[in-house]
Structures are given as C-alpha cells and as structure tokens.
LUMMI-633234 format. One line per 8 residues: number of its first residue (from 1); their letters; for each residue x, z, y of N, C-alpha, C, CB. Coordinates in steps of 0.02 Angstrom, whole numbers, plus 50000, padded with zeros to 5 digits. Glycine has a CB too. Example, Ala and Ser with C-alpha at 12.3 -4.5 7.8 and 13.67 -1.06 7.14 Angstrom:
1	AS	50660/50390/49716/50615/50390/49775/50660/50390/49835/50565/50452/49776; 50642/50354/49888/50684/50357/49947/50645/50394/50002/50704/50286/49970
END
This chain:
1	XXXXXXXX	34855/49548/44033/34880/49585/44090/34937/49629/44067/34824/49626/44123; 34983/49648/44118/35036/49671/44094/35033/49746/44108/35092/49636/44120; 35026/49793/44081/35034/49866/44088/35114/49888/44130/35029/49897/44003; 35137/49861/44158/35192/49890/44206/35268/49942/44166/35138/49947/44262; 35281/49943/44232/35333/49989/44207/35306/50065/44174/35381/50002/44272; 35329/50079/44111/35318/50146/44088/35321/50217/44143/35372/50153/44034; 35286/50257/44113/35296/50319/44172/35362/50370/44148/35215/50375/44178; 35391/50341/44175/35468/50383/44156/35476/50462/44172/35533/50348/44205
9	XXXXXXXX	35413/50485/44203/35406/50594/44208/35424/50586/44276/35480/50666/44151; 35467/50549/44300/35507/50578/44362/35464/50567/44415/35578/50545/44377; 35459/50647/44445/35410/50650/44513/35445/50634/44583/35379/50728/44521; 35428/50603/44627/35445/50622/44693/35431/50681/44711/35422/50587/44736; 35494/50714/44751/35463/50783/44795/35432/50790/44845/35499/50820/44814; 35419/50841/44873/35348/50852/44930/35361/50823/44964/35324/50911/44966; 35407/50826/45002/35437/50787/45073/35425/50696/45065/35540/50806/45080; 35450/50668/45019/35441/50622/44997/35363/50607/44984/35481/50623/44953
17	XXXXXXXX	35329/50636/44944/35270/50625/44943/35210/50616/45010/35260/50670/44905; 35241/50682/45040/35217/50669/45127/35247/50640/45159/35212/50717/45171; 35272/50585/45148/35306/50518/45180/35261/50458/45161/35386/50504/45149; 35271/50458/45107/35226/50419/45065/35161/50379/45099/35201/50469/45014; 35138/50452/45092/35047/50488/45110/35036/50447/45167/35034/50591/45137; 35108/50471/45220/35066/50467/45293/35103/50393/45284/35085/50531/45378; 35139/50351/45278/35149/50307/45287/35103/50267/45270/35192/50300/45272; 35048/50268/45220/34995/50246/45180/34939/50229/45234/34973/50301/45124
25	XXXXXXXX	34941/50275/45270/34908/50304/45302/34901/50256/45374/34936/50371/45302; 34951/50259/45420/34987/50220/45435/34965/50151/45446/35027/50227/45399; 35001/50128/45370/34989/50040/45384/34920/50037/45367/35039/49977/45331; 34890/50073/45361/34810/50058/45359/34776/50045/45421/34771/50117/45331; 34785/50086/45434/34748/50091/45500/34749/50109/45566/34715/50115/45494; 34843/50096/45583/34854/50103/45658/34845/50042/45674/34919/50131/45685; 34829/50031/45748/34795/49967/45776/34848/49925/45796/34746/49978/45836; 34928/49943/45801/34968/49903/45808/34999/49853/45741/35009/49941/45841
33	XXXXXXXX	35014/49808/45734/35034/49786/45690/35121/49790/45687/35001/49727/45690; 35141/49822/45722/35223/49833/45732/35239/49912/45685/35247/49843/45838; 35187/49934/45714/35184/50002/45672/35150/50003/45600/35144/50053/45714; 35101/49958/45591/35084/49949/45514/35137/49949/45474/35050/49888/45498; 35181/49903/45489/35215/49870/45457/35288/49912/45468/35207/49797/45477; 35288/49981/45506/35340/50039/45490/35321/50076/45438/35352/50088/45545; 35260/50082/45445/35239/50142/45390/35230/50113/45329/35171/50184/45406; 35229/50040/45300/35250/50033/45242/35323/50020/45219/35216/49992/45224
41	XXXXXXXX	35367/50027/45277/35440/50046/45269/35448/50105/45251/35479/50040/45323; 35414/50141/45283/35419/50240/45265/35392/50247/45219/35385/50300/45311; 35345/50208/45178/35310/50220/45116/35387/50210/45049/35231/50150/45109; 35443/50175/45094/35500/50168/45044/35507/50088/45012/35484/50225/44980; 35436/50040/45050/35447/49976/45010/35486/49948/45053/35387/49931/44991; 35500/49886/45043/35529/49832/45063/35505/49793/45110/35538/49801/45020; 35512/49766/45174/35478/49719/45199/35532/49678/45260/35409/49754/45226; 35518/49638/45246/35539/49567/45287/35546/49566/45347/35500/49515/45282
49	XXXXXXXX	35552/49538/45374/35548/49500/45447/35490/49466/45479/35591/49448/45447; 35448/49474/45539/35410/49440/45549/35344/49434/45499/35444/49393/45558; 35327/49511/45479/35269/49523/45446/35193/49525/45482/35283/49581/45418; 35134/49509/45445/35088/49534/45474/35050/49570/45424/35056/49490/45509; 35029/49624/45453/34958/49660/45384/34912/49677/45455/34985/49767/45313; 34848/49642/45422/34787/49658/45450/34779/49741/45451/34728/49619/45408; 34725/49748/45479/34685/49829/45478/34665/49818/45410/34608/49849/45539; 34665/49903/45362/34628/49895/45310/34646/49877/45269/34589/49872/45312
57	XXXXXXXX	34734/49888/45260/34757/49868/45176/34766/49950/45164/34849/49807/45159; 34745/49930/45082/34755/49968/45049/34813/49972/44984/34704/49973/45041; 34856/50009/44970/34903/50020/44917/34873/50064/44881/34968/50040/44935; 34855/50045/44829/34850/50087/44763/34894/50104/44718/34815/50066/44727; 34942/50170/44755/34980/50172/44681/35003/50261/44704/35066/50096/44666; 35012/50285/44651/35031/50365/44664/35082/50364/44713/35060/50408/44596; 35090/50428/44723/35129/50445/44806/35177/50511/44724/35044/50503/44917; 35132/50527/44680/35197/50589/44658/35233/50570/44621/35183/50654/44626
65	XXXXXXXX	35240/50499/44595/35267/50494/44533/35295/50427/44536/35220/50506/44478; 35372/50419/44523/35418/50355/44516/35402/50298/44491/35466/50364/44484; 35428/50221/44517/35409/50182/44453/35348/50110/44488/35361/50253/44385; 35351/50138/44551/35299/50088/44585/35347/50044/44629/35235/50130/44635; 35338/50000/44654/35362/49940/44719/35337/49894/44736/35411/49908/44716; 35338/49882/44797/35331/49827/44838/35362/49783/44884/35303/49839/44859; 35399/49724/44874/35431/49711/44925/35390/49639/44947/35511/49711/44908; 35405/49631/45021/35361/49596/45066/35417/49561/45104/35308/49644/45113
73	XXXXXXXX	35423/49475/45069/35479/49448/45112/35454/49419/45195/35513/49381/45064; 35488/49366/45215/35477/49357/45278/35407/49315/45316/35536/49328/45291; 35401/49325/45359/35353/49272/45400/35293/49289/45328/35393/49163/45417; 35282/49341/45310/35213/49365/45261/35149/49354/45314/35217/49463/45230; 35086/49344/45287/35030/49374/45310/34983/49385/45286/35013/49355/45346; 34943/49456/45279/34919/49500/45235/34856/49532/45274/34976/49550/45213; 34792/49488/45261/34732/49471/45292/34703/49555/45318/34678/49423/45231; 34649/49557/45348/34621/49633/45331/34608/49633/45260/34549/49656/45371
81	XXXXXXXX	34588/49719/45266/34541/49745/45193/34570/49721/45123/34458/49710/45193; 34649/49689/45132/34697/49653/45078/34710/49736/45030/34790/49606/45125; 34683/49744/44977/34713/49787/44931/34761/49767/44869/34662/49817/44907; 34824/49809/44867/34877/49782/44812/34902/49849/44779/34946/49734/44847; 34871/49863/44693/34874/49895/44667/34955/49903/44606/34813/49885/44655; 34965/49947/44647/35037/49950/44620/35023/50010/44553/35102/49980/44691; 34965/50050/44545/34975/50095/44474/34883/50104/44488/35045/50189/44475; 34866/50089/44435/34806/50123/44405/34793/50162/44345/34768/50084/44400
89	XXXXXXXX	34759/50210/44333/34763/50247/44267/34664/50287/44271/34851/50321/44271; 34648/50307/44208/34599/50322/44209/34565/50401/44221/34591/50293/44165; 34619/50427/44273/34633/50495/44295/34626/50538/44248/34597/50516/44345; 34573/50572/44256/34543/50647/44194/34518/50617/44142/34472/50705/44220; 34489/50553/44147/34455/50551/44079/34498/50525/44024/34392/50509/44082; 34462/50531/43955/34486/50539/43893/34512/50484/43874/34444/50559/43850; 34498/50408/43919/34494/50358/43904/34580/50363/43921/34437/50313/43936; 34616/50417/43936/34709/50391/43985/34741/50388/43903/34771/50486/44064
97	XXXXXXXX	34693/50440/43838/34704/50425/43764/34730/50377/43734/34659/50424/43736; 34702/50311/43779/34686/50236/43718/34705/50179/43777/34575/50221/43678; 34711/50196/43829/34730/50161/43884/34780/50182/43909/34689/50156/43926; 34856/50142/43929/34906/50162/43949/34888/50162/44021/34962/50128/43926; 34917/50218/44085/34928/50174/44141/34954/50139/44152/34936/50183/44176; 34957/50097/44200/34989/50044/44228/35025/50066/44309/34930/49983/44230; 35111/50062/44284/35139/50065/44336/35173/50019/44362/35166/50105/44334; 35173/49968/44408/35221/49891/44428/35232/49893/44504/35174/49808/44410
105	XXXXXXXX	35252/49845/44497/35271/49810/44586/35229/49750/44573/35373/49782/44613; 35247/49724/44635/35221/49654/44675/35271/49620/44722/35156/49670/44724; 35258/49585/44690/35329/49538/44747/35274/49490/44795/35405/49462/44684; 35269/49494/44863/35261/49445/44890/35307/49388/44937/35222/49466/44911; 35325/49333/44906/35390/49290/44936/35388/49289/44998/35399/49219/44916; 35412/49240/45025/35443/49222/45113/35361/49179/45103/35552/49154/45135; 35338/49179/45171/35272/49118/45211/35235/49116/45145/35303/49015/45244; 35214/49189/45133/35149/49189/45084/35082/49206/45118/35158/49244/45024
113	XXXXXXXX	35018/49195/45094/34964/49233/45158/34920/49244/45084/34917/49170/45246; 34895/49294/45118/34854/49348/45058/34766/49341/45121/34913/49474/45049; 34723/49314/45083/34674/49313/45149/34638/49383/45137/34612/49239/45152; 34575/49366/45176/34547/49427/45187/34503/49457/45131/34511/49421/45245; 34532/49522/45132/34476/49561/45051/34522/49532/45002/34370/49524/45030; 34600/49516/44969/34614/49482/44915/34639/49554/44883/34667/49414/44923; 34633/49541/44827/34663/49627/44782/34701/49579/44739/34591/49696/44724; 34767/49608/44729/34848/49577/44691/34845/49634/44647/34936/49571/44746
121	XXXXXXXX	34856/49636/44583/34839/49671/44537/34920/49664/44532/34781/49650/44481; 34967/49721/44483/35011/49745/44465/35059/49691/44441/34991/49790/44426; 35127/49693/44432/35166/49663/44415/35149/49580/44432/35174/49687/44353; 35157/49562/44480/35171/49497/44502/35166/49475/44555/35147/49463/44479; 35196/49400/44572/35214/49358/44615/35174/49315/44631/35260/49334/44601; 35185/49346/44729/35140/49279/44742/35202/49224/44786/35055/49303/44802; 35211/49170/44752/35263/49123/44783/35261/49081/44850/35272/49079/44738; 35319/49107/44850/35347/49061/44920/35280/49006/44968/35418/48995/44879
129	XXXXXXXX	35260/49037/45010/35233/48977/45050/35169/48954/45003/35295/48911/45059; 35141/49014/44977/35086/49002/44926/35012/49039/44957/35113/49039/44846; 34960/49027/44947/34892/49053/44978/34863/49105/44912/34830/48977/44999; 34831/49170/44945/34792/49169/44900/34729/49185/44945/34812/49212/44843; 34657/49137/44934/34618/49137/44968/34578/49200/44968/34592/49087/44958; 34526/49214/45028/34499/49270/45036/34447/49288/45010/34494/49279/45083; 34454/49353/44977/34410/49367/44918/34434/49372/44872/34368/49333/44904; 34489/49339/44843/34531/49313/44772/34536/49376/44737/34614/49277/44784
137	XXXXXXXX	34541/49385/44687/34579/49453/44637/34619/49409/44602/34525/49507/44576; 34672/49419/44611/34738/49389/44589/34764/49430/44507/34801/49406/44661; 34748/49411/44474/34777/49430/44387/34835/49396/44356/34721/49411/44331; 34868/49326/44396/34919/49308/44377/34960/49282/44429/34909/49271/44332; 35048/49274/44412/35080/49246/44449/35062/49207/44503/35106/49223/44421; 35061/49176/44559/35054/49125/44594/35109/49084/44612/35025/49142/44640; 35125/49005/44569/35188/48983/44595/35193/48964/44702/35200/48905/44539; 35256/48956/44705/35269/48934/44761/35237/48868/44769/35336/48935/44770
145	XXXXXXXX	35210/48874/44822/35176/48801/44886/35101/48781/44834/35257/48693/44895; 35065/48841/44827/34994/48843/44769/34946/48851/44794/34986/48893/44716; 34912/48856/44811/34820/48884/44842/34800/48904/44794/34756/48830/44871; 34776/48971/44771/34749/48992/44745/34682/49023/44777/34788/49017/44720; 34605/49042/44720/34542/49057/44753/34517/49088/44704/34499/49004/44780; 34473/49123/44721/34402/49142/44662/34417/49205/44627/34390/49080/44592; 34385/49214/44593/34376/49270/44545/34356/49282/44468/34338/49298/44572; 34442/49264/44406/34495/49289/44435/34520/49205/44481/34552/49328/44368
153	XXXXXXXX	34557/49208/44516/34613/49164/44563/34626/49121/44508/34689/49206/44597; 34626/49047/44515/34636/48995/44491/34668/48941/44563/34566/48976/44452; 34700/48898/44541/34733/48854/44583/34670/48824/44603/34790/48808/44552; 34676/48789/44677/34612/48764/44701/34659/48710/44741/34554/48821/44746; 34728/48705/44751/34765/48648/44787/34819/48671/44785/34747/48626/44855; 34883/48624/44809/34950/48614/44847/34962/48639/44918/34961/48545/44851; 35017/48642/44946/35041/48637/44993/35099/48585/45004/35052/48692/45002; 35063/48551/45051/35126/48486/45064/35201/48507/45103/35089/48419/45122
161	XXXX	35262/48500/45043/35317/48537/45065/35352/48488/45132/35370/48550/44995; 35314/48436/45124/35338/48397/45182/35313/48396/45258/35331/48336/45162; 35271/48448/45268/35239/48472/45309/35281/48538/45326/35172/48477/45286; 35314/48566/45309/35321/48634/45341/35405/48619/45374/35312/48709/45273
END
C-alpha cells in the first residue's frame, strides 16, 4: 500500500476548514442528490458532470491540513454508505512513531460505479467504465472496463466495450 503524499505542515485556515466541514457534511446527507454533489465541490474536490452519490458517503480525510484530493469524472455513480479515505493516521497514539500517515487522492474516471458500502482506500484509480462491487474494499488500482469484488477487491469480470 502506498503511504500518500507526505504531510507538507501546511494548514488550511478556519474559513476554509468550515467549508470543508460543512461541505462534508452536505454530500452526506442532504436528500437531494444535486446538492450532494455541491457540497463536495465546496469541500474544494473536483467533480464531473452528471454525478451521482448515494446518501451516506463518507470522506475520510482531514479538513486542517493540505495534501488530500479527489476528483470525480463524468456520468460517476457512487452507491450509498460508499466511504473513500483520502488520509488516515493513528491520531494520539504512539503508534503515529513507527507508522507514517497516509495522505492521497483518488481518482475516480468517467462511467465508473462504486456499489453500495465500497471503501477506496488512498492513492488510486478506479478506471474508466469500471465496477467496483458492493461491499468491495478496494487496495489497488482498478483498470478501465474491470469488475472488481470482495475483500480485498479482485477482478471478478469485463465489461463488453462493444456494448456501451
């Protein structure tokens, strides 16, 4: 697994941080999906055209501190209860000693679908017109037009490019 981008010190300021927050906030759990999908614009990521995020995603990654991303290309869809951990670290305890955090992005391509309950772990891609089935914990890349499943996510099929 890849430990991410280093923590380079540099904080976001308050204002920013309470952007962040409520945008987090937001695509979680307002019941429109037009507005989900503002407030992870106001969170500062990236997103596409013709998105969907279920109720119940979660972003895991600090709101005070630089160095995280997400961008979300077009025609996405991003099941409920979908969590995508953009920084984890082992907060107070002694263990942050011997364990680096982990700070990354996630790229999710154009006509990707993330099903329901999938967690996308740090630094990577899920490709173009690629599945990752529901439930999945995703630990590596996913190429374009792939089905991925299980736990961790292993290929389980294709997508026929002559179909779309």
């Amino acid at each position: 697994m890849s430990y991410g981008v280093e923590n380079t010190g540099k904080k976001n300021g308050l204002l920013k941080r309470v952007r962040i927050r409520c945008g987090k906030i937001v695509a979680r759990s307002f019941p429109l999906n037009r507005i989900r999908v503002c407030g992870l614009r106001l969170c500062g990521f990236t997103v596409g055209r013709n998105v969907y995020v279920g109720p119940g995603l979660t972003i895991a990654s600090l709101v005070s501190e630089k160095g995280c991303s997400l961008y979300i290309g077009d025609r996405v869809a991003i099941g409920p209860g979908v969590t995508l951990v953009l920084s984890s670290d082992a907060n107070w305890s002694r263990l942050n000693k011997v364990i680096p955090p982990v700070r990354g992005q996630i790229h999710l391509e154009n006509d990707c679908w993330l099903g329901a309950g999938v967690i996308v772990l740090p630094d990577l891609t899920i490709g173009e017109c690629s599945v990752a089935g529901a439930g999945s914990v995703v630990t590596a890349n996913i190429p374009p037009f792939k089905i991925y499943a299980g736990v961790p996510a292993k290929e389980i099929g294709n997508i026929d490019r002559g179909k779309l």
